[in-house]
C-alpha positions as CSV (number, residue, x, y, z in Angstrom):
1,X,-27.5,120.4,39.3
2,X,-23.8,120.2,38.0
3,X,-22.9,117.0,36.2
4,X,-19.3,115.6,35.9
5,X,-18.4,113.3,33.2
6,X,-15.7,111.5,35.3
7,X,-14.9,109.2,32.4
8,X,-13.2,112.4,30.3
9,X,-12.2,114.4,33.6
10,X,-10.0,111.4,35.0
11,X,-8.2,110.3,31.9
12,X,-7.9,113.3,29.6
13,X,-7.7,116.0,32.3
14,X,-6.3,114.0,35.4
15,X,-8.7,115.6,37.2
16,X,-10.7,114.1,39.9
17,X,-13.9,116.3,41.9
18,X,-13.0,117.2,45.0
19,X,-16.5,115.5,46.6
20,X,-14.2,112.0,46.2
21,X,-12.2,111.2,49.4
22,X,-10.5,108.3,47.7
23,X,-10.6,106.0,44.6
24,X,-9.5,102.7,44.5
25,X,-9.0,99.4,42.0
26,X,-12.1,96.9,42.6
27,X,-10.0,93.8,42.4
28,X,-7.8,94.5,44.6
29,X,-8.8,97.4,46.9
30,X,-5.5,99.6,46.3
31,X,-5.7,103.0,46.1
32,X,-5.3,105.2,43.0
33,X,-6.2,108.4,44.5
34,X,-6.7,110.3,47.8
35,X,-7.4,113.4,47.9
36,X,-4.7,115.8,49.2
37,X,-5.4,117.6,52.8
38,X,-6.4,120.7,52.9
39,X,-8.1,121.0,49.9
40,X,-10.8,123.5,49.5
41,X,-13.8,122.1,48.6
42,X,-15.5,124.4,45.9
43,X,-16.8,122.1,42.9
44,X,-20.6,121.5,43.9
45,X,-21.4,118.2,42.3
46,X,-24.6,116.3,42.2
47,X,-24.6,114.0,39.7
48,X,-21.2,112.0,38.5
49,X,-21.4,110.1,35.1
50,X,-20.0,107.5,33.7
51,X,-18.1,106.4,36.0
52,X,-16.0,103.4,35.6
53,X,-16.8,99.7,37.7
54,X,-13.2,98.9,37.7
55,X,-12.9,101.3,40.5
56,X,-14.6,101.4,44.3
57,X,-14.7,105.3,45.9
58,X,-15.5,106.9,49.0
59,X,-17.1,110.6,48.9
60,X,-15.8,112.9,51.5
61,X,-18.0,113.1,54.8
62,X,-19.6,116.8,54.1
63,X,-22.8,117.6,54.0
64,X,-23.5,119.5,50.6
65,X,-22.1,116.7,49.3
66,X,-24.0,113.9,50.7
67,X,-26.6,113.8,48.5
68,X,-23.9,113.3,45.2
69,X,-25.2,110.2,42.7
70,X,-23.2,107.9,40.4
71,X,-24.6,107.4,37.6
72,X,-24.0,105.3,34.5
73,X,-21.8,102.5,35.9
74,X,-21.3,100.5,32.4
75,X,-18.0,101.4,31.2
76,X,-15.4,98.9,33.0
77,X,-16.5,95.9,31.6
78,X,-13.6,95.9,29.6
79,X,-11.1,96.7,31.9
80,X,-7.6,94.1,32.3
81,X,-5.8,94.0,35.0
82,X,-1.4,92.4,34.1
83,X,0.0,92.7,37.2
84,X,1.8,89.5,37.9
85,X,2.5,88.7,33.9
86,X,6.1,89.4,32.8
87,X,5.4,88.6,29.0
88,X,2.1,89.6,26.6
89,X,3.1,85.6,25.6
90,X,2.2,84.8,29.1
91,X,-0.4,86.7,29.1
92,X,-1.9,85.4,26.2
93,X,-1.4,81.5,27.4
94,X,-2.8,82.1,30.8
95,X,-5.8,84.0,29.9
96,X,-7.1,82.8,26.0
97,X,-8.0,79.5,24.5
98,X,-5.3,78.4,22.0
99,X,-7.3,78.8,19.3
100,X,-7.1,82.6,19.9
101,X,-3.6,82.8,20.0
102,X,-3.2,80.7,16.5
103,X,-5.7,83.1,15.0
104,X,-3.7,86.6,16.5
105,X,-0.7,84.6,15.3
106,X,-1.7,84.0,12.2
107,X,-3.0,87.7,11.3
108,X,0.2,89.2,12.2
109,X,1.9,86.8,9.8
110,X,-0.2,87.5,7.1
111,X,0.0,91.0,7.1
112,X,3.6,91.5,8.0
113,X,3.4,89.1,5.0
114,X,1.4,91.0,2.4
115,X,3.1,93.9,3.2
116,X,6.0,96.1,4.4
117,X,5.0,96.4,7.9
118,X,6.7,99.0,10.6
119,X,5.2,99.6,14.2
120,X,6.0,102.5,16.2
121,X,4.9,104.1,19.2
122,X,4.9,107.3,20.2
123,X,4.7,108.0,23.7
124,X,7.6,111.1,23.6
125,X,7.4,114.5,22.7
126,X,7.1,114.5,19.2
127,X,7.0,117.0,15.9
128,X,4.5,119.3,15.5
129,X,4.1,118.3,11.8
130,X,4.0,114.7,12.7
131,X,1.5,115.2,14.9
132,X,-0.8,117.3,13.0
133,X,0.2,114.0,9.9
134,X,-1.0,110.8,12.0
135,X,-4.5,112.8,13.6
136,X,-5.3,114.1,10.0
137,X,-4.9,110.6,9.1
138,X,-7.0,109.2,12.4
139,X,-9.4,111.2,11.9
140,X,-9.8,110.1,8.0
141,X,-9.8,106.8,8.9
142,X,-12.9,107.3,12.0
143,X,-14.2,109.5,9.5
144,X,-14.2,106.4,6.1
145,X,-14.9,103.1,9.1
146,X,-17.7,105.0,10.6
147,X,-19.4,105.9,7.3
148,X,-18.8,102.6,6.2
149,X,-20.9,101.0,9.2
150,X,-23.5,104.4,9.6
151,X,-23.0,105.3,13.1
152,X,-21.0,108.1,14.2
153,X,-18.0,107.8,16.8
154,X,-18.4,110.2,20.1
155,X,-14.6,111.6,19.0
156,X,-16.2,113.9,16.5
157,X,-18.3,115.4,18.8
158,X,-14.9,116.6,20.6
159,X,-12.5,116.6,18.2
160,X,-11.4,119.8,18.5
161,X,-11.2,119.5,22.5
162,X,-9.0,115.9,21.4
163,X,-6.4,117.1,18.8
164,X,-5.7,120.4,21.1
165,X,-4.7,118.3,24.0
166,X,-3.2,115.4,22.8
167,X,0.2,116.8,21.4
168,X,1.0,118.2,24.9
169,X,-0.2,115.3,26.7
170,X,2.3,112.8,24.8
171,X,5.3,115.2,25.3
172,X,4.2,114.6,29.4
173,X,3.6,110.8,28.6
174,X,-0.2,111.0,29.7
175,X,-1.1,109.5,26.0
176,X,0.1,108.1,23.2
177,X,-0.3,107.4,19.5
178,X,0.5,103.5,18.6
179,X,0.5,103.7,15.0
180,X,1.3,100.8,11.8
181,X,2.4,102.3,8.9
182,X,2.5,100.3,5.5
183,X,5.8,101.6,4.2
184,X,5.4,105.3,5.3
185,X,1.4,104.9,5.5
186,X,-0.6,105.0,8.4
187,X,-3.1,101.8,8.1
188,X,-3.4,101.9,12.1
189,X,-3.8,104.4,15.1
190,X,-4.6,103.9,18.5
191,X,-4.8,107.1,20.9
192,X,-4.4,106.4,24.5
193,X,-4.5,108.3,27.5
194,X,-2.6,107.4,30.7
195,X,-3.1,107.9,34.6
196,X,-0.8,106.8,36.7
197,X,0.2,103.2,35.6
198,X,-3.6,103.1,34.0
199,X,-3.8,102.8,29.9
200,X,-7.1,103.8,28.7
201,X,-7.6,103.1,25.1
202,X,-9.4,106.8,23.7
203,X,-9.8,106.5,19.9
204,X,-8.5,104.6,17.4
205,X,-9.2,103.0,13.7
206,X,-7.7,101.5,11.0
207,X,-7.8,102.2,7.0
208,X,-11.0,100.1,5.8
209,X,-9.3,98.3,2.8
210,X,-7.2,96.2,5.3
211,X,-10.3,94.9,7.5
212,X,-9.5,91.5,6.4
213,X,-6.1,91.2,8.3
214,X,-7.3,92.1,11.7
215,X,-5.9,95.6,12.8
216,X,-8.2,96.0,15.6
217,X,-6.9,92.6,17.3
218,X,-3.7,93.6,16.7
219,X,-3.7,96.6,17.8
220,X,-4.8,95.1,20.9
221,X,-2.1,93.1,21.5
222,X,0.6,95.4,20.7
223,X,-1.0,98.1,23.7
224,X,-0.9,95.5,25.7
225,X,2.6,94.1,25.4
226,X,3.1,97.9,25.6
227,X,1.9,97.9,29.3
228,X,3.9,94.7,29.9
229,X,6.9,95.2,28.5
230,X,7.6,98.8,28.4
């Protein structure tokens, strides 16, 4: 029995298995996907995993492929849809408490306070020697935060697969590094793949000796006014 991990094929690959006629948002039943006629229908799938409940599908009408199982729907719990919001202020107003937005407020304050402070995206080709800089640095980071907590993060177990892929995939903006630097520092990254008008947050971590000022929230916030207000 073949087994597809969709949740890596989709977002890192863009690829989709041919036993899917069409895949669509849940929430709103448009479609993200449909598979283009006349394909040729060679990838024998049984069993697809991890496959997000954001989405809603329909499997082609072949035989050999009717007895295909989805398995592991758990992942979409944390999906968000913006449409209709033309700010991350907005956003923020219509969808948190205010007592959030004081508290995501007040850590951006205090670190932009406590330190020099510089955002920067980069979802653009960018320099091989930058590159290889910021996921040496990522990877230190996952490597310090996960120690720190004793668990391990899946990213090592395909790190290799990760850091081959990812330099290409920003020059084609399908991902992106979001990265805060304390003067010329990395304190923050955030690696994200994209499909279609989809973000999917990959990896990211921050440096441990700035837990206290809330990098994770922020980081948060700043991919999302990212997707609002490109």
């Amino acid at each position: 029995m073949q087994r597809n991990i969709f949740y890596f094929k989709f977002y890192e690959q863009h690829i989709v298995p041919n036993c899917f006629d069409n895949l669509s948002f849940a929430h709103n039943n448009k479609v993200l996907y449909k598979i283009s006629s006349g394909t040729t229908f060679i990838l024998h799938v049984k069993h697809i995993a991890l496959f997000p409940t954001y989405l809603n599908f329909e499997l082609i009408q072949l035989g050999k492929f009717n007895s295909v199982k989805i398995k592991d729907k758990k992942i979409g719990d944390c999906a968000i849809a913006l449409k209709g919001f033309e700010s991350i202020e907005k956003f923020i107003r219509n969808i948190f408490r205010s007592r959030y937005k004081t508290g995501l407020n007040r850590s951006i304050k205090r670190l932009v306070k406590s330190f020099s402070i510089r955002y920067q995206i980069f979802f653009v080709p960018i320099t091989k020697e930058e590159y290889n800089f910021l996921m040496t640095s990522l990877r230190i980071m996952l490597s310090n935060r996960y120690s720190q907590i004793g668990k391990t993060n899946f990213a090592f177990l395909k790190w290799d697969s990760i850091y081959q892929s990812v330099f290409y995939l920003i020059g084609s903006k399908r991902a992106s590094l979001s990265v805060k630097y304390h003067n010329e520092q990395p304190i923050d990254i955030s690696l994200s793949h994209h499909f279609n008008k989809i973000l999917f947050s990959t990896v990211s971590s921050y440096g441990i000796n700035y837990f206290k000022f809330g990098l994770g929230q922020i980081s948060i916030y700043k991919e999302l006014k990212l997707c609002i207000e490109p």
